[in-house]
C-alpha positions as CSV (number, residue, x, y, z in Angstrom):
1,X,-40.8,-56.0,-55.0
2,X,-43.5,-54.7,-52.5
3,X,-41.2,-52.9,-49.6
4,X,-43.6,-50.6,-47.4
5,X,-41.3,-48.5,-45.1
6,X,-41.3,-45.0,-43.4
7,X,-38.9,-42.7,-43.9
8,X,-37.2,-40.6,-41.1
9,X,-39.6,-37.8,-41.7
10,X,-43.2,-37.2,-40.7
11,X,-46.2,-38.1,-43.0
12,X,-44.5,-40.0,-45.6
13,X,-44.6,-43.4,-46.5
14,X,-42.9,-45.0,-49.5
15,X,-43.3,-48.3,-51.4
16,X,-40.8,-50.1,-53.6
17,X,-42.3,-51.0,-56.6
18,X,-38.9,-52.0,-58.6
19,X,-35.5,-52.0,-56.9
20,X,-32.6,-50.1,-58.0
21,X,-29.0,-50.8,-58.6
22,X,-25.9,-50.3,-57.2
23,X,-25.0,-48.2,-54.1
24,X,-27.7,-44.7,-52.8
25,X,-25.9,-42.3,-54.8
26,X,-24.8,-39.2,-52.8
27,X,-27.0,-36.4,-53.4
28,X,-24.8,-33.5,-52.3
29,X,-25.4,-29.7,-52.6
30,X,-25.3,-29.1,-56.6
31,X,-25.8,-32.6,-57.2
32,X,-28.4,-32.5,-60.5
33,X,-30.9,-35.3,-60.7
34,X,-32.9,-36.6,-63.2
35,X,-36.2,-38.9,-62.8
36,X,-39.4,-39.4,-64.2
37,X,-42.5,-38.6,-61.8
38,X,-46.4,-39.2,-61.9
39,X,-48.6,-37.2,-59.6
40,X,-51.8,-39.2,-57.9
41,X,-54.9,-38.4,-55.6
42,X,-55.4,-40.5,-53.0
43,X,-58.9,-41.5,-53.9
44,X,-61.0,-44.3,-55.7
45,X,-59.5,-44.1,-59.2
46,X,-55.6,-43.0,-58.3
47,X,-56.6,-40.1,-60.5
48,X,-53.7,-38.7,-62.5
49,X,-52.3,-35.2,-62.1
50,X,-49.0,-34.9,-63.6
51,X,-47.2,-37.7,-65.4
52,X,-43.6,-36.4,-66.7
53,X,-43.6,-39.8,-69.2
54,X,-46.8,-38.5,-70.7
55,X,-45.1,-35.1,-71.6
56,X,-42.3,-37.2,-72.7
57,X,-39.1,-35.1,-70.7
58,X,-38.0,-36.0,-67.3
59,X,-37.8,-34.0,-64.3
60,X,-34.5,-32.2,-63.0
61,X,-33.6,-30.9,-59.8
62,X,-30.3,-29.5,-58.2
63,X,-30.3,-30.3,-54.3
64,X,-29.6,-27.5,-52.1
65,X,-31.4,-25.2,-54.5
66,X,-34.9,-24.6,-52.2
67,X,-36.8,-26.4,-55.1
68,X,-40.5,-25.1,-54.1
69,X,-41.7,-28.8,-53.5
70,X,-38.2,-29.4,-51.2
71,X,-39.8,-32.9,-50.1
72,X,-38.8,-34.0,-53.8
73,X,-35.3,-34.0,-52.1
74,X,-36.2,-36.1,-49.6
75,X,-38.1,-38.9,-51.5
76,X,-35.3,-38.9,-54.1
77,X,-32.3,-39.4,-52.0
78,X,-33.4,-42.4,-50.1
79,X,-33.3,-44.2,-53.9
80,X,-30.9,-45.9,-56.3
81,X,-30.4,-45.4,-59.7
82,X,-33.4,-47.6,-61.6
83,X,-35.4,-48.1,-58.7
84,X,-39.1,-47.1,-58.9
85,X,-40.9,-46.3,-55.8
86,X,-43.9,-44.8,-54.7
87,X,-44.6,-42.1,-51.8
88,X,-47.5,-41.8,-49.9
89,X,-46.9,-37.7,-48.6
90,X,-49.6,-36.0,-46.3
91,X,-51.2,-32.4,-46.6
92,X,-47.7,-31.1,-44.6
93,X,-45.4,-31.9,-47.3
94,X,-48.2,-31.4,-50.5
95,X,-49.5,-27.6,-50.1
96,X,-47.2,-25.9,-52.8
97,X,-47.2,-28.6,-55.1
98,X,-50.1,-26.8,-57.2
99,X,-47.7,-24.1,-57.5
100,X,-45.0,-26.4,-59.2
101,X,-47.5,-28.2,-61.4
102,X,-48.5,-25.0,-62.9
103,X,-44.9,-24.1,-63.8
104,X,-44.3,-28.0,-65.4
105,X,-47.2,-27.8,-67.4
106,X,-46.1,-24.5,-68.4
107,X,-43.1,-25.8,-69.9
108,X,-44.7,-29.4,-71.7
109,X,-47.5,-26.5,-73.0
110,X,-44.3,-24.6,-74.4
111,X,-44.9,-21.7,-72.8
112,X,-42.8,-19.1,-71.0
113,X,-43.2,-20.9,-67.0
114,X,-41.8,-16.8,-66.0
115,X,-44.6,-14.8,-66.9
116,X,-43.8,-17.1,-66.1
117,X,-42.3,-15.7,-63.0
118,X,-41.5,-12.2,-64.9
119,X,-43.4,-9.7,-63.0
120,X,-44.1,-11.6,-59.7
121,X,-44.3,-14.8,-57.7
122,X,-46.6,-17.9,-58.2
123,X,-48.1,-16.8,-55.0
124,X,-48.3,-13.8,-55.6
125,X,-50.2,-14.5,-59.2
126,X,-53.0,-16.3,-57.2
127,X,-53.8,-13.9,-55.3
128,X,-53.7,-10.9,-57.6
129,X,-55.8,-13.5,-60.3
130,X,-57.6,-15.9,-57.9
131,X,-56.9,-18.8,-60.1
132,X,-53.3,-20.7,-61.4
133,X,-55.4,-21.6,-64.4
134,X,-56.0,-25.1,-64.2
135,X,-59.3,-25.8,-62.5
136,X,-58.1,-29.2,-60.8
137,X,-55.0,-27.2,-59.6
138,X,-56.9,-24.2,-58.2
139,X,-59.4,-27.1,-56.0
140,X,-56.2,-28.6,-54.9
141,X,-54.8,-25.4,-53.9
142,X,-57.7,-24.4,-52.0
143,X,-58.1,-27.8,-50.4
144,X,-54.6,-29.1,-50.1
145,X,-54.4,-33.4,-50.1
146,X,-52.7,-36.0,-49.5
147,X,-51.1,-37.3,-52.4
148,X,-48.9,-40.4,-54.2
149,X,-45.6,-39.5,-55.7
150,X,-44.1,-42.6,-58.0
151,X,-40.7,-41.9,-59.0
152,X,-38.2,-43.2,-61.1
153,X,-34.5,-42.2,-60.6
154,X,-32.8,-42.1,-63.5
155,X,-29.6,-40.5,-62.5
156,X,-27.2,-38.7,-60.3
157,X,-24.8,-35.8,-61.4
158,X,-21.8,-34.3,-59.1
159,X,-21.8,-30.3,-59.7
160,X,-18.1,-31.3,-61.5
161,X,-20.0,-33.4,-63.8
162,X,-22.2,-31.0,-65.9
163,X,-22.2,-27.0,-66.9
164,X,-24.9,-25.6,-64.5
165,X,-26.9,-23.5,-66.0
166,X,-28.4,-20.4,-64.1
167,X,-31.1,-22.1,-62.7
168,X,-28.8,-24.8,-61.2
169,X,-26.7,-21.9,-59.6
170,X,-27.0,-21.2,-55.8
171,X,-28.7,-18.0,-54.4
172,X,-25.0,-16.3,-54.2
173,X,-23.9,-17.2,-57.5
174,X,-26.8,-16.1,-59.1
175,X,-26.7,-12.7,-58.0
176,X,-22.9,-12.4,-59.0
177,X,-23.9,-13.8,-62.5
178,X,-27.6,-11.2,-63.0
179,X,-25.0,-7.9,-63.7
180,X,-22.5,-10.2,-65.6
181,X,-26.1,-11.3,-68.0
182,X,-27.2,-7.5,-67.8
183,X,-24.2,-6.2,-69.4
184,X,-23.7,-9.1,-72.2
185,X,-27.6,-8.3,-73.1
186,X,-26.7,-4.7,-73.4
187,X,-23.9,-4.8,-75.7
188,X,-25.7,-7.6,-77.9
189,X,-28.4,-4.9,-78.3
190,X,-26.0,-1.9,-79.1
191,X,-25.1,-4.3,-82.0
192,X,-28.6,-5.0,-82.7
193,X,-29.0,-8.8,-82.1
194,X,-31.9,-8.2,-80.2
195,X,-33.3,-11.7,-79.8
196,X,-29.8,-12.3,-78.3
197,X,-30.2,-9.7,-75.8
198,X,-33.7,-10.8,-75.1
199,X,-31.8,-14.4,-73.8
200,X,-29.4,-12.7,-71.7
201,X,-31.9,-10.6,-70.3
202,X,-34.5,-13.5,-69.9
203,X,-31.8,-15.5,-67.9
204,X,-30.8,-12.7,-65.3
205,X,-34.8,-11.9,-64.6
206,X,-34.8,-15.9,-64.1
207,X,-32.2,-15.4,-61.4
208,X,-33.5,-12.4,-59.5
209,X,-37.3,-14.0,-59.6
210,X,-35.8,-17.6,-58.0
211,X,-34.0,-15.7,-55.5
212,X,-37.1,-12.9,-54.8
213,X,-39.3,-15.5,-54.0
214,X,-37.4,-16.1,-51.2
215,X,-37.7,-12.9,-49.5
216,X,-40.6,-11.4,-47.9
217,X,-42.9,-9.1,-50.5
218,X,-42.7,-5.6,-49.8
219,X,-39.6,-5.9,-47.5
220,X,-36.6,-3.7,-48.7
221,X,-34.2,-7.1,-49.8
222,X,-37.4,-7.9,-52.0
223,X,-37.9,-4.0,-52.9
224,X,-34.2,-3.6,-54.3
225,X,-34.8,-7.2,-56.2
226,X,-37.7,-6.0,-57.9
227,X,-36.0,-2.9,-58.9
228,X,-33.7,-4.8,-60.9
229,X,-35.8,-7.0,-62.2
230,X,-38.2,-4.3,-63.7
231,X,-34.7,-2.6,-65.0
232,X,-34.1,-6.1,-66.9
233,X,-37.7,-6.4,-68.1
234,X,-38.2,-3.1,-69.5
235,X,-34.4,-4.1,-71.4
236,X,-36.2,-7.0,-72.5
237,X,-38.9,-4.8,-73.8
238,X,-36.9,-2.3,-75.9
239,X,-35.4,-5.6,-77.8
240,X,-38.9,-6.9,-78.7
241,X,-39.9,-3.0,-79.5
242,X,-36.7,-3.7,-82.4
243,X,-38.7,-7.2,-83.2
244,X,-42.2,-5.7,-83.6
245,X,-43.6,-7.6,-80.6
246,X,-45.6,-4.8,-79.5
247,X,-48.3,-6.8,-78.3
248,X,-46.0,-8.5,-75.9
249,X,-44.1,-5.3,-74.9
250,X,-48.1,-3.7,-73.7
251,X,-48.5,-7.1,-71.6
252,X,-45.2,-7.0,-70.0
253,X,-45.0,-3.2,-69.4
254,X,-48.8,-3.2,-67.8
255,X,-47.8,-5.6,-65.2
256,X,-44.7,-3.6,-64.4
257,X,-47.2,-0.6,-64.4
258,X,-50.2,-2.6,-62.5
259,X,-47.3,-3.2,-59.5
260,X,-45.6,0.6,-60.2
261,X,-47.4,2.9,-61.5
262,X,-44.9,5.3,-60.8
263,X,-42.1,3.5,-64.1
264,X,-42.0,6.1,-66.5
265,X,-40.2,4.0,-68.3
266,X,-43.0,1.3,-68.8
267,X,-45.4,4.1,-69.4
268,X,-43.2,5.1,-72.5
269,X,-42.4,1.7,-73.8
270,X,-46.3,0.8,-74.0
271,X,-46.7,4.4,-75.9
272,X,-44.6,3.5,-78.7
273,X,-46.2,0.0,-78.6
274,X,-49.8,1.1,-78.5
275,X,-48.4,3.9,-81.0
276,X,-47.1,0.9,-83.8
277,X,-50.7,-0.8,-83.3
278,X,-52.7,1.8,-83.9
279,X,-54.2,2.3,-80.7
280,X,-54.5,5.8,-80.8
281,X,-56.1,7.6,-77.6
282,X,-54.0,4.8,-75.9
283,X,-50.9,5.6,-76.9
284,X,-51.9,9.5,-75.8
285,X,-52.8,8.6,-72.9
286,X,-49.4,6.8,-71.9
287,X,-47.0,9.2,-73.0
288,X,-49.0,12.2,-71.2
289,X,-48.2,10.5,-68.0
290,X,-45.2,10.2,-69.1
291,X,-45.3,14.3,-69.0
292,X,-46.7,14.0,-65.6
293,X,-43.9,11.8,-64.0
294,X,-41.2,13.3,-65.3
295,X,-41.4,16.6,-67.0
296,X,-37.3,16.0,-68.4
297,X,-39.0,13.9,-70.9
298,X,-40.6,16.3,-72.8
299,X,-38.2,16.1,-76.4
300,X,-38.6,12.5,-76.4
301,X,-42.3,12.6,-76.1
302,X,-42.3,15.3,-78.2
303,X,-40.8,13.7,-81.4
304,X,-42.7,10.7,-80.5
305,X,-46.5,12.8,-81.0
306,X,-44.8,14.1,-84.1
307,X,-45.0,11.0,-85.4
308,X,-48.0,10.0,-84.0
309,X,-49.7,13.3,-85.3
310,X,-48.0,12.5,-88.7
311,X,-49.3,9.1,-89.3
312,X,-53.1,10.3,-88.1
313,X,-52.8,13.0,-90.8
314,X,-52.0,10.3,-93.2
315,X,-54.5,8.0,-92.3
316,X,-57.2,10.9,-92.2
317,X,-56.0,11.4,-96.0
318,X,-56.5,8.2,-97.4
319,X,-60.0,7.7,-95.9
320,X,-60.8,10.9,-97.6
321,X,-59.7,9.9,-100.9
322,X,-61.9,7.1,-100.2
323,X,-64.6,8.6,-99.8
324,X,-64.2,10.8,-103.4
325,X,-64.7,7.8,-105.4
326,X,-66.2,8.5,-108.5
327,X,-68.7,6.3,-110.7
328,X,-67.9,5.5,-114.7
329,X,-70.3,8.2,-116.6
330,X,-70.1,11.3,-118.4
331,X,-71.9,12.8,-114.4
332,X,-68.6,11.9,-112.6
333,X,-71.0,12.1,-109.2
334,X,-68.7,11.9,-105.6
335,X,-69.9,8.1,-104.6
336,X,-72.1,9.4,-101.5
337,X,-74.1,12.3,-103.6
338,X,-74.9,9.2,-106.1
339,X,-76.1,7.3,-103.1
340,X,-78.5,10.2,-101.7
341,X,-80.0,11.1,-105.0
342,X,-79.8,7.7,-106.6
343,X,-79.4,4.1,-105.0
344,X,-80.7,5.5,-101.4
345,X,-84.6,6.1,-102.6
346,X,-85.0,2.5,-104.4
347,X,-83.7,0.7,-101.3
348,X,-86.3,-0.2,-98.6
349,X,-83.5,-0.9,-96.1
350,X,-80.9,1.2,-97.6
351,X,-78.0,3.0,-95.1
352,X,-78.2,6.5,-94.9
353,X,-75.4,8.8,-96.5
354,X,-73.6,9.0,-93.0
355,X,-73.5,4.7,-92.1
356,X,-72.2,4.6,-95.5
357,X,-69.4,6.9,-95.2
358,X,-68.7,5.2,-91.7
359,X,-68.6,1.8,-93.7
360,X,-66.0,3.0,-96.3
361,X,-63.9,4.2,-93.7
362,X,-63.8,0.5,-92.7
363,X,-61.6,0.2,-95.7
């Protein structure tokens, strides 16, 4: 069935391709829906963007949530349950969808889609990087266009009809729930389930970030969300700190330090992390600003040198028992004499005495 139509608002123009069944459901506030979508250009070849089917999971919304791409609404409530239609939507209703389509793809790529919206905004990533990270997405988002949205509704739940999760929560409930998530993640830790903790944490930063992106940057509503959201991620840090996710700990608490340099905090987390990775004259270097931000930290940082000093000591040891390696012979010559008096002359190309003590110390 070929139906061409225009809906009541500007710059949109839908085509039935199959028809539904049954009544328009009602798509309330809360209402969840769930459909299948594939994203098109509006040039020779219909080139494909986004196709939910090809990732193999369909797309869920809540309405009344500010999805980013809040047209989605639109399109999906003038459909029945089956029906398969496709939407012609100018420039005016297409401009963010970049911003969406890095998040989904995110997601089917099994990746985090908050660090994924940890630290800041999808916005605000571009800007700071220049790039979403998907050349055809970054053309699009410097030169929005029109596009095709085909959609299949494949059903309609009532808020009474299924357990919302955070992100299905409104703006209010979410903040009630971020202190309720904070404290659960703290006692988990205190009883050392840290990849528990990590979850709650995880879910609360999902709810200040959805409802931050809402407020103007800089602006003291978005100031006093980002405090709590760097309070949750440097929790979240601690726990993988306990896992031995260092590596992830210096990435998380750099952004946090990129936007604040002032977190002592995140300057002490990435010392011990640098510190359990063997990055030395980093590790140093973080936990002496530490020092400079905030003198009352001294013990800590203290103890933590200690160690640091320790394990140097230790290391400086072992390469110099390496390097008093002995030969089999009644001469029991130190490895590097041998190689001065003995091996060195015979060898055209030979390393001097000082490369090949650099070389052991490889080992």
């Amino acid at each position: 069935m070929q139906d061409t139509l225009l809906l009541g608002s500007e710059g949109i123009k839908k085509t039935i391709l199959h028809g539904g069944t049954g009544e328009i459901p009602k798509f309330i506030t809360g209402a969840k829906v769930t459909f299948h979508f594939r994203t098109q250009l509006c040039d020779d070849d219909r080139t494909v963007i986004d196709d939910s089917k090809v990732v193999g999971t369909p797309m869920e919304v809540v309405i009344g949530n500010m999805f980013k791409l809040d047209i989605w609404e639109t399109l999906l409530s003038s459909m029945r349950i089956g029906e398969v239609a496709e939407f012609w939507c100018d420039t005016i209703h297409t401009g963010v969808y970049p911003l969406v389509s890095k998040s989904m793809r995110r997601i089917a790529e099994g990746k985090d889609p908050v660090e994924w919206q940890m630290h800041t905004c999808g916005m605000a990533n571009m800007f700071a990087y220049h790039s979403l990270g998907y050349d055809d997405l970054d053309e699009l988002m410097k030169e929005p266009k029109p596009l095709y949205f085909i959609l299949e509704l494949l059903k309609v739940q009532q808020p009474s009809e299924y357990n919302r999760e955070s992100w299905a929560l409104s703006d209010e409930e979410r903040l009630k729930v971020v202190p309720v998530l904070h404290g659960q993640g703290n006692k988990l830790y205190k009883q050392g389930r840290y990849q528990e903790a990590t979850q709650k944490y995880k879910e609360a930063i999902i709810c200040i970030k959805n409802v931050q992106t809402k407020e103007k940057a800089w602006e003291a509503p978005w100031l006093k969300l980002e405090k709590t959201a760097n309070t949750l991620t440097l929790n979240y840090c601690q726990c993988l700190l306990r896992m031995e996710e260092y590596y992830e700990v210096i990435e998380h608490t750099s952004d946090i330090i990129n936007q604040h340099p002032g977190s002592v905090k995140a300057f002490y987390l990435r010392g011990k992390a640098h510190m359990e990775v063997w990055n030395e004259a980093e590790a140093r270097q973080d936990f002496s600003r530490v020092l400079d931000l905030d003198p009352g930290m001294k013990k800590a940082v203290k103890r933590e040198l200690a160690v640091l000093n320790g394990e140097t000591e230790a290391m400086a040891g072992e390469e110099a028992k390496n390097l008093s390696i002995h030969l089999p012979g009644p001469e029991k010559l130190p490895l590097i004499n041998y190689w001065n008096d003995f091996v060195g002359p015979m060898c055209l190309n030979a390393p001097s005495a000082r490369e090949l003590k650099c070389w052991l110390c490889c080992f």
